[in-house]
N, C-alpha and C positions, 0 to 999 in steps of 0.2 A: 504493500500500500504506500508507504513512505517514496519506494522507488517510483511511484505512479504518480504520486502528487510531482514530486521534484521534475518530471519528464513534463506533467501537464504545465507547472507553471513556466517552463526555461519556453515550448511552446507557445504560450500567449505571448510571453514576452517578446518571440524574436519576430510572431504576426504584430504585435504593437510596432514593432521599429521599422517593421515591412509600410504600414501605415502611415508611420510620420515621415519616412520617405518619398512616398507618395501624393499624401496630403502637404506638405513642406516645399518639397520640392519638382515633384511631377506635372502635378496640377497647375499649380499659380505660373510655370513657366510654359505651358503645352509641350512639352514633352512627350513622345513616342516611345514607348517600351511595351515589353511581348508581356507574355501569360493570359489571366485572366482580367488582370488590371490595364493591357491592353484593349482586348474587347470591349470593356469597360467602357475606356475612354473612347472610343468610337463611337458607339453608344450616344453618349453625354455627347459629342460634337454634332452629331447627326439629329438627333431630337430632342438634347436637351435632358434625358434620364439622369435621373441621378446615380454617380462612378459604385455607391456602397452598394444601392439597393439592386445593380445588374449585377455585380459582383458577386451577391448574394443566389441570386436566380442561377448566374452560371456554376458557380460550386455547389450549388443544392443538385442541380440537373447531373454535373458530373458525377458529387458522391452517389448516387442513385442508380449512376450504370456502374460507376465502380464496386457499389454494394453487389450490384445483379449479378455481375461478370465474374468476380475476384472471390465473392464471399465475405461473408461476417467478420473476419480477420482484420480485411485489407481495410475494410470501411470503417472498425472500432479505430484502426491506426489513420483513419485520415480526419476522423467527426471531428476533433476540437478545431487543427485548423482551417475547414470548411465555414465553421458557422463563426468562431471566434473575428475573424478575421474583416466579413464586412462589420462587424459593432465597432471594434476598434478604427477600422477608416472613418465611420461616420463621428467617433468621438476626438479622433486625429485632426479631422475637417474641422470641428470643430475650433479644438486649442487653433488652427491655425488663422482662424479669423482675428484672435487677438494677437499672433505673435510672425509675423516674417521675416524669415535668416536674412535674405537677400533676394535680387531681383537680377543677380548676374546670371547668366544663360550657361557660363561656365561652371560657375563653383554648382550651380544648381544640377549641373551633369554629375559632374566630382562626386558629391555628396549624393547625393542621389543615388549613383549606383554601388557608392560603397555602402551604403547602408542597407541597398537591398540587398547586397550579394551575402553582407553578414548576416543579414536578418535570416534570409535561406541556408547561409550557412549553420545559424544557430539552432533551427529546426530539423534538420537531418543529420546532425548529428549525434541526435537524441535515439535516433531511430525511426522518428514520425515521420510521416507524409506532409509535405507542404499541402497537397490537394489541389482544386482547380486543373487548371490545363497541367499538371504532372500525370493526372490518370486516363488521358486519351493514350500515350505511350505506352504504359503500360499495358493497357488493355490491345493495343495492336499488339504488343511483344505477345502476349499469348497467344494469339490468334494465325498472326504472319511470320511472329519470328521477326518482326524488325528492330533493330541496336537501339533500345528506350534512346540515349543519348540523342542518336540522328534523328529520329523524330522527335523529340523536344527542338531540334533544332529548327526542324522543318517549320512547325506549327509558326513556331518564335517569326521568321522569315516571314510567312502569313500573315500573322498579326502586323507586324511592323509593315507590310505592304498596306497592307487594310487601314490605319491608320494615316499613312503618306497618302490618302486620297485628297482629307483635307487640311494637310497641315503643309506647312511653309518649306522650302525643300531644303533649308538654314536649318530648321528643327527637325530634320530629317538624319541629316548628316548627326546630327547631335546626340538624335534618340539611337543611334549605331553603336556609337560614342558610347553612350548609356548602358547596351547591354553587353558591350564588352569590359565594359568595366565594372561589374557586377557579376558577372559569368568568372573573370580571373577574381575579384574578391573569397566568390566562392569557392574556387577552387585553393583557394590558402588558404580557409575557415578552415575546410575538411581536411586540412596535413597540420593543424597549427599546435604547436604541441604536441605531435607527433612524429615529427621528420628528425629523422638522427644521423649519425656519418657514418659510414662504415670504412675501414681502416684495413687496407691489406698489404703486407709487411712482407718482402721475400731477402730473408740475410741467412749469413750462414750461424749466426747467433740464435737461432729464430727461440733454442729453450730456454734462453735470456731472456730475450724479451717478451716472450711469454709467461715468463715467469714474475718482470717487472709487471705488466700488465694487469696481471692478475693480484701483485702486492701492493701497489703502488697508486692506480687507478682503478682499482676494485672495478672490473669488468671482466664480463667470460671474456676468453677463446676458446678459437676452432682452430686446429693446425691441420691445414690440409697439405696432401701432397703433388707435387708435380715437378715437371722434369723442363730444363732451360733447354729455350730452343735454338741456340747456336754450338755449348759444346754437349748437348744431350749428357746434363749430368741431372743427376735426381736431386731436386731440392724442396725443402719445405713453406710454407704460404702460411704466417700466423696471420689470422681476423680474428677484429674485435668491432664491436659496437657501440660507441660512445658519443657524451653530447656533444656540443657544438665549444660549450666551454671548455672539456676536458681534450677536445685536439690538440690545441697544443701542448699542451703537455706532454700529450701521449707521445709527440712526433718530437719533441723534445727527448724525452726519455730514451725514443727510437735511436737517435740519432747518436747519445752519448755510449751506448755499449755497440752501438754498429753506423758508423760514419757512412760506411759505400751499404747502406740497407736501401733497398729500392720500396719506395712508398708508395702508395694507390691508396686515395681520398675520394670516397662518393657520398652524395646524400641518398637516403633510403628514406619515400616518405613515409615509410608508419614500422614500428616495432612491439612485438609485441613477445611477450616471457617473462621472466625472470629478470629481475633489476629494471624494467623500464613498466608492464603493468602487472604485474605481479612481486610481490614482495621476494627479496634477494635471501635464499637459505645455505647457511652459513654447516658443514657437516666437520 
């Protein structure tokens, strides 16, 4: 239960930020951006609707075939931010009658789509469904088998056409602008605090410094084996996994029991085990 609250509320929370994005900055500048909140606003240009209460119609209509399609499951994980989410635009709208960041076309892009991309970001990493236009992809993937990703894309491309009908082709270029820079937001949300370096070490010291390694920087290794491919002699390959603060170190420490060690530094976005999400045991 405790788990289910703290997931419901991180949920409202990252549709509230979804909403002052929107309400803040979307709206007051006409701005173009995809999903549902596009539709929306096409909508609202073309007759005048109001952006929450179609907002509301389209994620109602969608949970409804996602319900039918997917099952009881998919729908329990997408109900809050279905219905949460127009309340919160229409009380967004609100606050932004008394209060306006700015009236720049730029910063209004800026902000804008960093705040959707985290706001999306803070919802699925929860495990939730965003809802709205998220479950038309899905629901092809079961059906056709096509890459949920590409078709988010597609839809996104749609919408953003559908909207360039009647908007200025200055706020067109902008609203591009917009979901690329919310699209790469999200995609750091979803590694952030979870991307680590992997370190692979090939010396002929390698049980030194796996030994360092392992005293020194408190982190596993793996000593793997392989063979140099000029004088085909067998050698060993110590990796480790550590953060981003304990590099140097690590390549410090490398360096003073083997000067000619050959180093290879990657990032690896997500780790998971012992010492980074599970507690480190000491035998």
């Amino acid at each position: 239960m405790k788990q289910i609250l703290k997931t419901a509320v991180i949920v409202v929370l990252g549709n509230f930020i979804y909403a002052l994005a929107v309400a803040f900055f979307i709206e007051p500048s006409g701005l173009i951006t995809g999903g549902g909140t596009g539709i929306a606003l096409f909508f609202y240009h073309m007759f005048g609707w109001k952006v929450p209460h179609v907002v509301f119609v389209i994620n109602t209509c969608l949970f409804l075939i996602g319900w039918k399609v997917m099952g009881r499951r998919f729908a329990a994980n997408s109900l809050l931010s279905t219905f949460c989410f127009p309340i919160e635009l229409h009380i967004a709208e609100i606050l932004a009658i008394y209060f306006k960041p700015t009236d720049d076309i730029v910063l209004c892009t800026v902000f804008g789509g960093i705040l959707i991309g985290a706001s999306l970001g803070i919802v699925i990493r929860t495990g939730a469904s965003t809802g709205g236009m998220d479950i038309p992809p899905i629901v092809l993937n079961k059906f056709f088998g096509t890459p949920i990703s590409g078709a988010m894309w597609v839809f996104d491309i749609c919408i953003l056409i559908l909207q360039a009908l009647f908007t200025e082709k200055t706020l067109v270029l902008y609203g591009i602008i917009l979901v690329i820079i919310y699209t790469n937001t999200l995609d750091r949300m979803l590694i952030l605090g979870k991307a680590r370096t992997q370190i692979k070490v090939v010396s002929k010291k390698s049980d030194d410094i796996r030994r360092a390694i392992l005293q020194d920087i408190d982190r596993g290794v793996t000593v793997m084996y392989g063979r140099t491919g000029y004088l085909g002699k067998d050698t060993e390959i110590t990796l480790s996994i550590v953060t981003a603060r304990e590099l140097a170190k690590t390549e410090q420490l490398v360096h003073e029991i083997d000067p000619e060690a050959f180093i290879i530094v990657s990032r690896v976005s997500e780790v998971k085990g012992r010492g980074f999400t599970e507690q480190k045991k000491y035998l």
